[in-house]
C-alpha positions in Angstrom: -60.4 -57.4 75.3 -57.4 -59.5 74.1 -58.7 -63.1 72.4 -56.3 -66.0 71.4 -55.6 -68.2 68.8 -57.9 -70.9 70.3 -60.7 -68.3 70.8 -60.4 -67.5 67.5 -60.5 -70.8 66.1 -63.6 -71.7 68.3 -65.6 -68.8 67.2 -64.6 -69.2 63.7 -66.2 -72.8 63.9 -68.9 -71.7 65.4 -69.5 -69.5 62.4 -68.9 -71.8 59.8 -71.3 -74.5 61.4 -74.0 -71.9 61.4 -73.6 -71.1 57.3 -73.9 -75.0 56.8 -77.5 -74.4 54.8 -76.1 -71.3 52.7 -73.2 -73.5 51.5 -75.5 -75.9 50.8 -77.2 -73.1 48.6 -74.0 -72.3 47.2 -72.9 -76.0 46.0 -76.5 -76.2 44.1 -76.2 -73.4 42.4 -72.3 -74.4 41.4 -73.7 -77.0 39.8 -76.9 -75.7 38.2 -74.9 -73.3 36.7 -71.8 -75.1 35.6 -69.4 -72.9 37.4 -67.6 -72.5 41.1 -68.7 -68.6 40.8 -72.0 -68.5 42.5 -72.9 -65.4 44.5 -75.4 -62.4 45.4 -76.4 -61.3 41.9 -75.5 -58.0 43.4 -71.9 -59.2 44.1 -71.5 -61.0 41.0 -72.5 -57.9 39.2 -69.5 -55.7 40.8 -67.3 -58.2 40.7 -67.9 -58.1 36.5 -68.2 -54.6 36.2 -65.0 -54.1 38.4 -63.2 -57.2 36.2 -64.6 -55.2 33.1 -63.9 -52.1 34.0 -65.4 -48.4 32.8 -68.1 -46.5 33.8 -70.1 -46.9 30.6 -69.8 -50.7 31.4 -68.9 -53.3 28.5 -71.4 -54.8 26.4 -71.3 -58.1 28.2 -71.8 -56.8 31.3 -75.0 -54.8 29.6 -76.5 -57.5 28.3 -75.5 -60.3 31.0 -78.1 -59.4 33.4 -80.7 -60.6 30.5 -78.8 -64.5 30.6 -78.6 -66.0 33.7 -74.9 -67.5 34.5 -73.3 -65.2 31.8 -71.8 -63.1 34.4 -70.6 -66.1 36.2 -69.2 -67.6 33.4 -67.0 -63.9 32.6 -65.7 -64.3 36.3 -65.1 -67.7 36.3 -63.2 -67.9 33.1 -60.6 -65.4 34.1 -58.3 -68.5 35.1 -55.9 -67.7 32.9 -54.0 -65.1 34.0 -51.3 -62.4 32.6 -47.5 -63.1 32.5 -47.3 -60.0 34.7 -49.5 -62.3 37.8 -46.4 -63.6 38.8 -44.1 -60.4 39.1 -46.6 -58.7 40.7 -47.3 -61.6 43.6 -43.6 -61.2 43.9 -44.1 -57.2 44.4 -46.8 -57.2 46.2 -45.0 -60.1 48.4 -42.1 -57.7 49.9 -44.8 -55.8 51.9 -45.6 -58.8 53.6 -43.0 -59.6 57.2 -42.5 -62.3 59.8 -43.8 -60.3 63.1 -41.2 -61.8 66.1 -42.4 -61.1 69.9 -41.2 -61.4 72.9 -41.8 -64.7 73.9 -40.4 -66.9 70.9 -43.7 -66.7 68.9 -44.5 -65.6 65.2 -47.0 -64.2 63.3 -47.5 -62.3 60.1 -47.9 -58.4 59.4 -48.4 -56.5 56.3 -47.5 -53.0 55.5 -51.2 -50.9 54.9 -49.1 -47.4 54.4 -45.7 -46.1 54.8 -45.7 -46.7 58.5 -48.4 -48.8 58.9 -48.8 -52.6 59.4 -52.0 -54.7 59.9 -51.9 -58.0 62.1 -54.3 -59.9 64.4 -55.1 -58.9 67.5 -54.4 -62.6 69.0 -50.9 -61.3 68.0 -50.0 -58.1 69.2 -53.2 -58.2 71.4 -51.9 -54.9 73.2 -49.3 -52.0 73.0 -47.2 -53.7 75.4 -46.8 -56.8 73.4 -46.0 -54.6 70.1 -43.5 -52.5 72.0 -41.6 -56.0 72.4 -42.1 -57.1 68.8 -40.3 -56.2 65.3 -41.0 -57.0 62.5 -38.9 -58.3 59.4 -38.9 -58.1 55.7 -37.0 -60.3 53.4 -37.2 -63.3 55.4 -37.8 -65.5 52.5 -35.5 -67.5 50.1 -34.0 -65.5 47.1 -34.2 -66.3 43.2 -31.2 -68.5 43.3 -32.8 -70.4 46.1 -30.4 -69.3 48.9 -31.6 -67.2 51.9 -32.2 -63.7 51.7 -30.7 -61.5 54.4 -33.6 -60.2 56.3 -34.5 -56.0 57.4 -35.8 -55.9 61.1 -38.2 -52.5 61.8 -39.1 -52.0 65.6 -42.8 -51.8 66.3 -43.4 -48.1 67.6 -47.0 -48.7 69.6 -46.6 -44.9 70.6 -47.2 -43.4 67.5 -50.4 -45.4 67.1 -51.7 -48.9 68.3 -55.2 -49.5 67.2 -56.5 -53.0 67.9 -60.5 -55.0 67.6 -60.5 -58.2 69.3 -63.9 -58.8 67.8 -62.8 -59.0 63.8 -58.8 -59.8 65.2 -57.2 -57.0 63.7 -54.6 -55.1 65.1 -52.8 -51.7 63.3 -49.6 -50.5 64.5 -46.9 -47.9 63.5 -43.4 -49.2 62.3 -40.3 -46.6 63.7 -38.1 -46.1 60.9 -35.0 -48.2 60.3 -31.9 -46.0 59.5 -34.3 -42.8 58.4 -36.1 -44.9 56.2 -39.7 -45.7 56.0 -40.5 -49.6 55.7 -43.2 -48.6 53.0 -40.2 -46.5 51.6 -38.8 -49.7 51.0 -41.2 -52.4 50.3 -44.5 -50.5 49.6 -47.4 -51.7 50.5 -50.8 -52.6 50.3 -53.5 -50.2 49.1 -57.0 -51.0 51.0 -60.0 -50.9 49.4 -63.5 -50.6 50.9 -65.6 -51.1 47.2 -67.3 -54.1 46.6 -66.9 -56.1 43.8 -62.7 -57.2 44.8 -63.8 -61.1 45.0 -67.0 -63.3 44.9 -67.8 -67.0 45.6 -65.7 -69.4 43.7 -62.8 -67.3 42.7 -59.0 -68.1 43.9 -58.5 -66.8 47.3 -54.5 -66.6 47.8 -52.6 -66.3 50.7 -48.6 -65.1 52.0 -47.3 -65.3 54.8 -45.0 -66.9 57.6 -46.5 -70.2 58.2 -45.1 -71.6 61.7 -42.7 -68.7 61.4 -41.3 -69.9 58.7 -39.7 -68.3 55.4 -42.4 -66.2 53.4 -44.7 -68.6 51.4 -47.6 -68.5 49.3 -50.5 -70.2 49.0 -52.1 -70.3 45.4 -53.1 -73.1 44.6 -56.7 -74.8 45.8 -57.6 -71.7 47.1 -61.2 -71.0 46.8 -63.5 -68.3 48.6 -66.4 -70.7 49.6 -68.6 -68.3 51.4 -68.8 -64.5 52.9 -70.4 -63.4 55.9 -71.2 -59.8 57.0 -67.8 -59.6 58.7 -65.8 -62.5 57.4 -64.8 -64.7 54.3 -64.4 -68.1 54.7 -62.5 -69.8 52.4 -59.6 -73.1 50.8 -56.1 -72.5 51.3 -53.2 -74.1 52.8 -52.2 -72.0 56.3 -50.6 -73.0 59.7 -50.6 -70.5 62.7 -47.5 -68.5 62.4 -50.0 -67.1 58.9 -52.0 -65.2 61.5 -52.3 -61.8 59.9 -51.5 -62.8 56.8 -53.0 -60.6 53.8 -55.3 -62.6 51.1 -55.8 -61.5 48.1 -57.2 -62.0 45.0 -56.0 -62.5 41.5 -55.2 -58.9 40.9 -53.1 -58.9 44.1 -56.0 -56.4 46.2 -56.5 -57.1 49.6 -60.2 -58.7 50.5 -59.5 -60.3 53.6 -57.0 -60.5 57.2 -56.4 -64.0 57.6 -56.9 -65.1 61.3 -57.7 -68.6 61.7 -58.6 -71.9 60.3 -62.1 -73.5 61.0 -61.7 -77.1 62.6 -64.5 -79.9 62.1 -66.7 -79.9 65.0 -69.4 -82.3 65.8 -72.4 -81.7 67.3 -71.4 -81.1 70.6 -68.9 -78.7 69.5 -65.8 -81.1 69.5 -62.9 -80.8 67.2 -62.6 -83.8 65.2 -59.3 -85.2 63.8 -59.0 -86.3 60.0 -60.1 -89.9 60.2 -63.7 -88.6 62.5 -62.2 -89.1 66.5 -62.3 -86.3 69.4 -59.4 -84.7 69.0 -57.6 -83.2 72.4 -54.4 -81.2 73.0 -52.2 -83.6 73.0 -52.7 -84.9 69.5 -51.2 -81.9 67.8 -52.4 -78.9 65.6 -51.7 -81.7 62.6 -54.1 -84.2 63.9 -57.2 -81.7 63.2 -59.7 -81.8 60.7 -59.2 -78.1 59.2 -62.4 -77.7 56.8 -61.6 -74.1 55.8 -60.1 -70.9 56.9 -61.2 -67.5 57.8 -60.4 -63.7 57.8 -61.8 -60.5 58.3 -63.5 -58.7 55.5 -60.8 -55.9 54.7 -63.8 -53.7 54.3 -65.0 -54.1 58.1 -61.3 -53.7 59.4 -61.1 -50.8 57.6 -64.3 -49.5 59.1 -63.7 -50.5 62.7 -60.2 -49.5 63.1 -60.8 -46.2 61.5 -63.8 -46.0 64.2 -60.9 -46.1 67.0 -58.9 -43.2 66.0 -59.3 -40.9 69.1 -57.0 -37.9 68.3 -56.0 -35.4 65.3 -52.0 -37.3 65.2 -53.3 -40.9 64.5 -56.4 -39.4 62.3 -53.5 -38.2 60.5 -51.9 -40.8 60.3 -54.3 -43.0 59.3 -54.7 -41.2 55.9 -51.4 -43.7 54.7 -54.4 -45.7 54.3 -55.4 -44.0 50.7 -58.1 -41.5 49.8 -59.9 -44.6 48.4 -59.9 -46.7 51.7 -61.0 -43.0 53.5 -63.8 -42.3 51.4 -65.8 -45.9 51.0 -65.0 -46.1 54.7 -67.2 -43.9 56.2 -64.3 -41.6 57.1 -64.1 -39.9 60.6 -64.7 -36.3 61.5 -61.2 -35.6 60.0 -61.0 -37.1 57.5 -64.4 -35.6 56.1 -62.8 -32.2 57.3 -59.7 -33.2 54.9 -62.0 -33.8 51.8 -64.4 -30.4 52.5 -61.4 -28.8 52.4 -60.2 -30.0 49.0 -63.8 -29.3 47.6 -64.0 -25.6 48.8 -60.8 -24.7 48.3 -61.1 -25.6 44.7 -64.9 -26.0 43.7 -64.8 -29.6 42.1 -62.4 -27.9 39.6 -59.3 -29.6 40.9 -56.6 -29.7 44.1 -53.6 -27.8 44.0 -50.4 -29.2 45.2 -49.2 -29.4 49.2 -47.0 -27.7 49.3 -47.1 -26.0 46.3 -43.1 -25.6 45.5 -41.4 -26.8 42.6 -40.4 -29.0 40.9 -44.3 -29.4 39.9 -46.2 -32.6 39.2 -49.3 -32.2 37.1 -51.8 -34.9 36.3 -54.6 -34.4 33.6 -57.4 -36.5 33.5 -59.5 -37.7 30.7 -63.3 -38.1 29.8 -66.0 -40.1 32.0 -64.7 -38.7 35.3 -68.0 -36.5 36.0 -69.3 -36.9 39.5 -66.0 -38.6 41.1 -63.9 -36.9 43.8 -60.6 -35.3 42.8 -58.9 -37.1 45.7 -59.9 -40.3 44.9 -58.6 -39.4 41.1 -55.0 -38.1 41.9 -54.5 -41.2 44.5 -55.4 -44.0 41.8 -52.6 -42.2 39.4 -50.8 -41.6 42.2 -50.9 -45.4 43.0 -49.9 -46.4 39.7 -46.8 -44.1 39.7 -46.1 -45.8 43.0 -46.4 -49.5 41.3 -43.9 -48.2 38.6 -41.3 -46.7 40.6 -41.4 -49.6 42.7 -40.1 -51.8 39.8 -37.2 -49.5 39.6 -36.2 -49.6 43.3 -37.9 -45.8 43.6 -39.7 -44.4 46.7 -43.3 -43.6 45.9 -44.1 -40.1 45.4 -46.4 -37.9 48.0 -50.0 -37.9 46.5 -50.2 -34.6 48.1 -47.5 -32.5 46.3 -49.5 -33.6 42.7 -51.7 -30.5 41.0 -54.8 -32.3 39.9 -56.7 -30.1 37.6 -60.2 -31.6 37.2 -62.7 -30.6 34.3 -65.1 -34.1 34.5 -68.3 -32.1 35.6 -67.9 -29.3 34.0 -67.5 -31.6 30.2 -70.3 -33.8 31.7 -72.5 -30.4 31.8 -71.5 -29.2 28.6 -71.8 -32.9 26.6 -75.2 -32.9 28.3 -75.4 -35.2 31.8 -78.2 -37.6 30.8 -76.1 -38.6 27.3 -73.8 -41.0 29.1 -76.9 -42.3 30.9 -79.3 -42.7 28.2 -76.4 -44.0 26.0 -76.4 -47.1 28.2 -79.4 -47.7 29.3 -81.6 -46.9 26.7 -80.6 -49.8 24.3 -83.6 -49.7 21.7 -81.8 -51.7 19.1 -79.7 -48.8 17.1 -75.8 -49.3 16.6 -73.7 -47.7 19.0 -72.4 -45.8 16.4 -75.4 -44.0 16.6 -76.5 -44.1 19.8 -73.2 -42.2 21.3 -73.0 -39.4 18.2 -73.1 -36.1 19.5 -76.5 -34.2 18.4 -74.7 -30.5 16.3 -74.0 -31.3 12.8 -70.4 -30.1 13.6 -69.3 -32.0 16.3 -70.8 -35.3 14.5 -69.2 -34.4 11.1 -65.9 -34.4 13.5 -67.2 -37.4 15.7 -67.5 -39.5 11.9 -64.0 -38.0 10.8 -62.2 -39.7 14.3 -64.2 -42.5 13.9 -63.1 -43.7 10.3 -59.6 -42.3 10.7 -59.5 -44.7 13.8 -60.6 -47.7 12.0 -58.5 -46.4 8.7 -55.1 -46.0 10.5 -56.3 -49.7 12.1 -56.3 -50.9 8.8 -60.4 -50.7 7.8 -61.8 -50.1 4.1 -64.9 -49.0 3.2 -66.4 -51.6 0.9 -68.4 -48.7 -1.3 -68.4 -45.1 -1.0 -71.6 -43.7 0.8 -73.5 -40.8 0.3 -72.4 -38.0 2.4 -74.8 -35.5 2.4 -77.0 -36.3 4.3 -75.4 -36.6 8.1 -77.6 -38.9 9.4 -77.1 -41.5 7.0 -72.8 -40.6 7.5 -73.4 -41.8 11.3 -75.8 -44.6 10.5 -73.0 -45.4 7.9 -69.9 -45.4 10.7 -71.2 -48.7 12.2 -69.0 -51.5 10.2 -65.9 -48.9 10.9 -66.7 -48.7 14.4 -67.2 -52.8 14.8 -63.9 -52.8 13.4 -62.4 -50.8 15.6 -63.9 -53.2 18.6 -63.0 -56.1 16.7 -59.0 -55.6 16.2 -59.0 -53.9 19.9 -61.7 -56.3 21.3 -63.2 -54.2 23.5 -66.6 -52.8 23.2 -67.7 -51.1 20.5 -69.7 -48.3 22.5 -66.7 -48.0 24.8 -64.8 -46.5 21.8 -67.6 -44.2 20.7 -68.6 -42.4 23.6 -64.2 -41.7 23.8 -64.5 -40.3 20.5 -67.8 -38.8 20.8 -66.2 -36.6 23.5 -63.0 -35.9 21.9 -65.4 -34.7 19.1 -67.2 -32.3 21.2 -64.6 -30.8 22.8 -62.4 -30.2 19.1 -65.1 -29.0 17.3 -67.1 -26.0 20.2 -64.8 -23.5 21.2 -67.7 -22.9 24.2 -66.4 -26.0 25.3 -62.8 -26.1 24.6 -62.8 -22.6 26.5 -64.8 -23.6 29.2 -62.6 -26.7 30.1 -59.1 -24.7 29.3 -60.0 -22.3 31.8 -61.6 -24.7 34.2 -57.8 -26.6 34.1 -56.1 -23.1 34.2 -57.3 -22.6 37.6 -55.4 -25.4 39.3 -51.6 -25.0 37.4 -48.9 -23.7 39.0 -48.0 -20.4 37.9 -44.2 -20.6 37.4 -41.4 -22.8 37.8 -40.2 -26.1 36.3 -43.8 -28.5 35.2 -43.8 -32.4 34.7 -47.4 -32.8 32.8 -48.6 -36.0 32.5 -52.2 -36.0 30.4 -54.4 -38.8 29.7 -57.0 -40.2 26.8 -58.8 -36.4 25.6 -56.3 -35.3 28.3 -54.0 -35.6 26.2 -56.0 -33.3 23.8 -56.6 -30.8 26.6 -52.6 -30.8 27.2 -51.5 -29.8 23.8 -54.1 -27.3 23.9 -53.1 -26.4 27.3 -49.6 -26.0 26.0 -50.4 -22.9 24.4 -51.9 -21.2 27.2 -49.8 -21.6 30.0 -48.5 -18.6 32.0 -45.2 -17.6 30.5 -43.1 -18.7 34.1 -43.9 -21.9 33.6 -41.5 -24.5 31.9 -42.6 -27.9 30.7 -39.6 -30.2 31.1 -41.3 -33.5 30.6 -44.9 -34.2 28.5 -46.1 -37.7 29.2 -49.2 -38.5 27.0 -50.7 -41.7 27.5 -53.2 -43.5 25.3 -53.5 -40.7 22.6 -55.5 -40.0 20.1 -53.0 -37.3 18.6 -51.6 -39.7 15.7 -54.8 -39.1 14.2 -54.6 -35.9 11.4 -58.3 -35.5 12.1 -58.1 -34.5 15.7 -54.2 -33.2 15.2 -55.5 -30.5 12.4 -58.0 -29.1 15.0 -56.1 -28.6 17.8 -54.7 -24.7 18.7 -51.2 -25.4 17.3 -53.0 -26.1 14.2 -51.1 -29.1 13.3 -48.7 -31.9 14.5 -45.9 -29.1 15.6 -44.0 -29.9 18.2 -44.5 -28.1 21.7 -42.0 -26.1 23.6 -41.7 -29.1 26.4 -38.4 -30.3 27.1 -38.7 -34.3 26.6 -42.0 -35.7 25.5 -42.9 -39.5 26.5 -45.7 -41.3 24.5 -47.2 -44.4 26.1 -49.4 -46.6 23.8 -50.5 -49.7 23.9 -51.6 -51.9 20.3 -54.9 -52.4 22.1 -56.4 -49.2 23.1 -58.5 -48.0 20.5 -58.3 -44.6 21.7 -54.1 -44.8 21.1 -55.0 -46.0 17.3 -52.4 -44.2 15.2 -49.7 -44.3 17.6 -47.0 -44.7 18.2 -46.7 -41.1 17.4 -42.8 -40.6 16.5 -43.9 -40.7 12.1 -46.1 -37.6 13.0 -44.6 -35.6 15.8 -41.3 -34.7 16.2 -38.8 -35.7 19.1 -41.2 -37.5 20.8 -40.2 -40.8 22.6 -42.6 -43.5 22.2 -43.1 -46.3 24.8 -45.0 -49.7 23.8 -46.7 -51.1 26.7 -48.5 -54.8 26.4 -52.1 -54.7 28.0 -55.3 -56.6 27.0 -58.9 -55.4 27.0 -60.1 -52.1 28.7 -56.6 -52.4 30.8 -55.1 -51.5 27.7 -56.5 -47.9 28.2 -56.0 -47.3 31.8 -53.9 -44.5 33.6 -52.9 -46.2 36.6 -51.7 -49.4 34.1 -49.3 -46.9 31.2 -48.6 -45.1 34.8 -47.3 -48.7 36.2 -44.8 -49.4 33.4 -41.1 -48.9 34.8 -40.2 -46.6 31.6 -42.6 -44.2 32.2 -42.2 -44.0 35.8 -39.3 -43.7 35.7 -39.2 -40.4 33.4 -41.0 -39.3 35.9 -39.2 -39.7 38.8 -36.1 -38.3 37.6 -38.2 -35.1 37.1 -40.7 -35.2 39.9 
C-alpha cells in the first residue's frame, strides 16, 4: 500500500510524541554526564569499539566500562575531524541524485550498488511511477561556483522494483546510460547492518535535493536525538524534495533513509505553527513548527526489502548490496546458498576467484581474522580498492574475480584460541608486554627481538643493560620498549604486542609457517600473470609465499602494506634468508609514520627497487587495509594491473 508525504509526516509525529518521556531520559543523562552522547550502554559500547577499532579492543575501551561517562566522553570528543572529512563528503556526495517524475515533482535517490538506488516509497510508491521517473547525477553547483551539467539514468522498474510503505523505502534498478553503469560512475553507498554506526548525540548529516533543488548538505546542527526500533529521529535542516535522502554519520556510512520531518502537534494531534497557532493548509509548509526529522533505520530497510525479493534474478541482484549488508541482514535462501557455497568449496581456507582467468588479483590477509567469513574479508578490501580508484576516476573492481586465501583459523588454532581471549579479558595487573608473549622460549626470544627492534628503529634506548639469561625476566624487561612503542604511535600498547606476538610465532615454528603456507597455497592461481597484495604478518606470509609459488605464475606487482619487513629481526628469518629482493615485477610499499607494526619503514634503505608510498592516518586507522587500500597511489598500481 502506497502512503504520502502527509501520511508520513503524521505517523512520524505520532512517533515522536509517544518517545516524549525517553527524551526526557535522554536530556538528564546529557546533563549528568556532561556530554550530548547518551545512549544504551550497549550502543555506546559499539559505537566506541567500532570508533576504536580492532578486535583485541583498545585500552580505553577495556577499561571504560569500569568509569561511567568515559565511553561517552571518547564518542563525544571526536568533533574534530580529519582534513580528508571534507573530500570524502564530496565523494560520497556524487552517489546521491535529484529523482524527477512524471508529474513535475522531486525527490532524492541514492545509489546502494552499481544499479541500485534507494528512495521513499511516498516517491516512487509503485513501478508505474518509477517507469516515469529518472534520475540525475551532478545536479549541483561545481567548485568554481557555476552549474554542473547534469547525467540523467532512466529508472528500469523491470529489472527490480522493491518497495515497504511501512518504513517508506523504495529500491529500484537504474538502466544503464550509454553502456555504463551509474555506480560505474559515481559509486555508491556500501550498507551496513552492524551496530555501533551512530548513537545519541552524535552529528547526523544529511544530502540531498531540498525542494528539488541543487544537491545540498546539511552538516551543521545535526544531532541524532533519539532511535526507535525502526527509526532515528534526529536535527537537521531538510525540506520535501530531501525525501530519500541518505544520512550519514561522520565517517560518511549510511544509518538512516530520510523520509520526513516531525511537526509540533498538540494534544489533539494538530500541527502547530512556530509562534504556537493551528496551522492549516493554506499557511504553507514554512508556517510549521518542524521539531525534528525522521528516517528509517538503514538496518530495518535492509532487512525488509531483502525480505521482498521473490525470485533467483532480483536475489541476484540484490548481492550489489555487499557481502557485509547480506550477512548482518539475515540473508535470504540465496543468499545463504551463495555463502555455503564459498565455505564448502573452500573449507574456511579461502575463495577462489569468479571466474578464475587472468590477469589474477590476490589479497592476503593478516593476523586477528580467526572466526570471520572470507566473504565479508575480500569485500571490505575490496571496498577500499573501490574508494581508491574512485579518487582516480577508475571503475571499481568485481569483488568476485579477487583470490582470497584465508589462514585466520588455522593461526588462531596453532597460536592457541583462548590466547587472544584470555589476553583481554584476563587483566590481573601484569604489563602487556607480558601478558601477550608467546609461551616457547623460541618464539618469545623472537617475540623480545621484534619488540626492541620496533621501539629501537622508533628511536628507544635502553637506560641499562638487563640480564638476559633468564627469559622471563627479558619479557618482564620489554615493558618501557613496548610503552614506547604506544607512546610515539599512540595506540595501545597490547594492540602492538599481540601483532608481534604473532609475527613471532609464525617466524620462529616451521609447524606453523608450514601449516599456513600450505593453507594459502590452496587458494592461488596456478599460472598466469599475479597482482599480490599482502597485509600486516601478510606481508610476512607473502615473501615467504614468494618462494613457493608454482613456477607458471608471475608476480607483476607486490603491494605490502603496513610491514614489518624493515625490521632485520623478522627480515633475517624469513625463507629468502635476508632482505633480497623477490622475483616480482614492481613492488609497492605503503606505510604510514603511525602504525607500529610499519616501524622501520619505509623500506627502500633495506630492500631493493621497492617503491615506497607515505600515507597520513592517525590511531588504529593508521594500520588498516581498506585505509593504505583507499590511497589513490596504491589503487591505482593496482588498477593498471588488475
Amino acid at each position: 500500500m502506497a502512503t504520502t508525504l502527509r501520511e508520513q509526516q503524521e505517523l512520524a509525529a505520532s512517533r515522536y510524541k509517544r518517545r516524549a518521556p525517553e527524551r526526557a531520559e535522554t536530556e538528564r543523562k546529557q546533563e549528568a554526564l556532561g556530554t550530548l552522547v547518551a545512549d544504551d550502554p550497549d550502543q555506546i559500547e559499539a559505537r566506541a569499539e567500532r570508533l576504536l577499532g580492532d578486535a583485541v579492543g583498545s585500552r580505553a575501551v577495556r577499561q571504560a566500562a569500569r568509569h561511567e561517562g568515559v565511553l561517552e566522553r571518547i564518542i563525544a570528543e571526536n568533533d574534530l575531524q580529519p582534513s580528508l572529512f571534507l573530500g570524502r563528503g564530496t565523494a560520497i556526495a556524487e552517489s546521491v541524485g535529484r529523482i524527477s517524475l512524471a508529474d513535475g515533482g522531486a525527490g532524492t535517490g541514492f545509489l546502494v550498488g552499481r544499479r541500485l538506488l534507494l528512495t521513499n516509497n511516498h516517491v516512487l510508491p509503485d513501478a508505474a511511477s518509477a517507469a516515469g521517473a529518472f534520475v540525475e547525477f551532478d545536479f549541483e553547483l561545481g567548485p568554481d561556483g557555476r552549474p554542473e551539467a547534469p547525467a540523467a539514468f532512466d529508472l528500469d522498474p523491470g529489472t527490480l522494483f522493491l518497495t515497504d510503505a511501512e518504513i517508506d523505502a523504495s529500491l529500484v534498478a537504474v538502466a544503464p546510460a550509454s553502456g555504463v553503469a551509474a555506480g560505474d560512475k559515481y559509486g555508491w553507498n556500501k550498507l551496513l547492518k552492524q551496530q555501533g554506526k551512530i548513537v545519541i548525540g552524535e552529528a547526523a548529516n544529511v544530502i540531498g535535493h531540498p525542494s528539488g533543488r541543487r544537491k545540498e548538505i546539511a552538516v551543521r546542527n545535526n544531532r541524532l536525538l533519539d532511535q526507535l526500533p525502526d527509526f532515528l529521529h534526529y536535527e537537521a535542516d531538510t525540506e520535501p524534495g530531501n525525501s530519500g535522502s541518505p544520512v550519514f554519520n561522520d565517517q560518511w556510512e549510511v544509518v538512516a533513509l530520510h523520509h520526513s520531518g516531525v511537526p509540533r502537534t498538540n494534544d489533539a494531534g494538530q500541527w502547530l505553527t512556530t509562534d504556537g497557532a493551528v496551522w492549516d493548509r493554506s499557511m504553507g509548509d514554512a508556517a510549521v513548527a518542524w521539531v525534528a526529522n525522521e528516517g528509517a533505520r538503514i538496518s530495518v530497510v535492509l532487512t525488509r526489502l531483502r525480505a521482498l525479493a521473490r525470485t533467483p534474478a532480483q536475489t541476484a541482484l540484490l548481492e550489489e548490496f555487499g557481502v557485509e549488508a547480506l550477512v548482518g541482514a539475515g540473508p535470504t535462501e540465496g543468499a545463504l546458498r551463495t555463502t555455503r557455497t564459498a565455505r564448502e568449496i573452500t573449507g574456511r581456507t579461502g575463495i577462489r576467484a569468479v571466474p578464475e582467468t587472468p590477469p589474477h588479483l590476490v589479497f592476503l590477509h593478516g593476523r586477528s581474522q580467526q572466526g570471520r567469513d572470507p566473504l565479508v574479508l575480500r569485500a571490505e578490501w575490496a571496498g577500499g580498492l573501490a574508494r581508491g580508484l574512485g579518487a582516480v576516476g577508475r571503475a571499481p573492481l568485481d569483488p568476485a574475480r579477487v583470490w582470497f586465501p584465508f589462514y585466520g583459523d588455522v593461526l588462531a588454532e596453532l597460536a592457541g584460541p583462548s590466547a587472544v581471549e584470555r589476553t583481554v579479558i584476563e587483566d590481573d595487573g601484569a604489563p602487556a608486554a607480558v601478558r601477550a608473549a608467546p609461551s616457547t622460549t623460541s618464539a618469545r626470544a623472537t617475540y623480545a627481538a621484534l619488540i626492541e627492534d620496533a621501539a629501537g628503529l622508533a628511536g628507544f634506548r635502553a637506560q641499562a643493560s638487563r640480564e638476559r639469561e633468564g627469559l622471563g625476566d627479558l619479557v618482564a624487561g620489554l615493558q618501557p620498549a613496548l610503552s614506547w612503542l604506544a607512546d610515539k604511535s599512540r595506540l595501545d600498547d597490547l594492540f602492538i604486542a599481540v601483532r608481534f606476538r604473532d609475527v613471532a610465532l609464525y617466524l620462529e615454528d616451521d609447524a606453523t609457517r608450514n601449516r599456513i603456507l600450505s593453507t594459502v597455497l590452496e587458494t592461488i592461481p596456478a599460472s598466469g600473470p599475479v597482482t599480490l597484495v599482502s597485509h600486516s604478518l601478510g606481508t610476512v606470509v607473502a615473501m615467504d609465499l614468494l618462494t613457493r609459488l608454482p613456477a607458471g605464475v608471475e608476480v607483476r606487482l607486490l603491494v605490502t602494506a603496513g610491514s614489518p619487513l624493515g625490521m632485520d629481526s623478522v627480515n633475517k628469518r624469513l625463507l629468502l634468508g635476508g632482505p633480497r629482493r623477490p622475483d616480482v615485477g614492481r613492488w609497492i610499499n605503503a606505510w604510514c609514520p603511525a602504525d607500529a607494526v610499519a616501524i622501520g619503514a619505509p623500506l627502500a634503505p633495506v630492500w631493493d627497487g621497492v617503491e615506497d608510498v607515505q600515507t597520513a592516518k592517525t590511531g588504529e586507522s593508521a594500520h588498516s587495509i581498506v585505509e593504505y587500500l583507499a590511497d589513490l597511489r596504491v589503487a591505482s598500481a593496482i588498477g593498471e594491473e588488475a
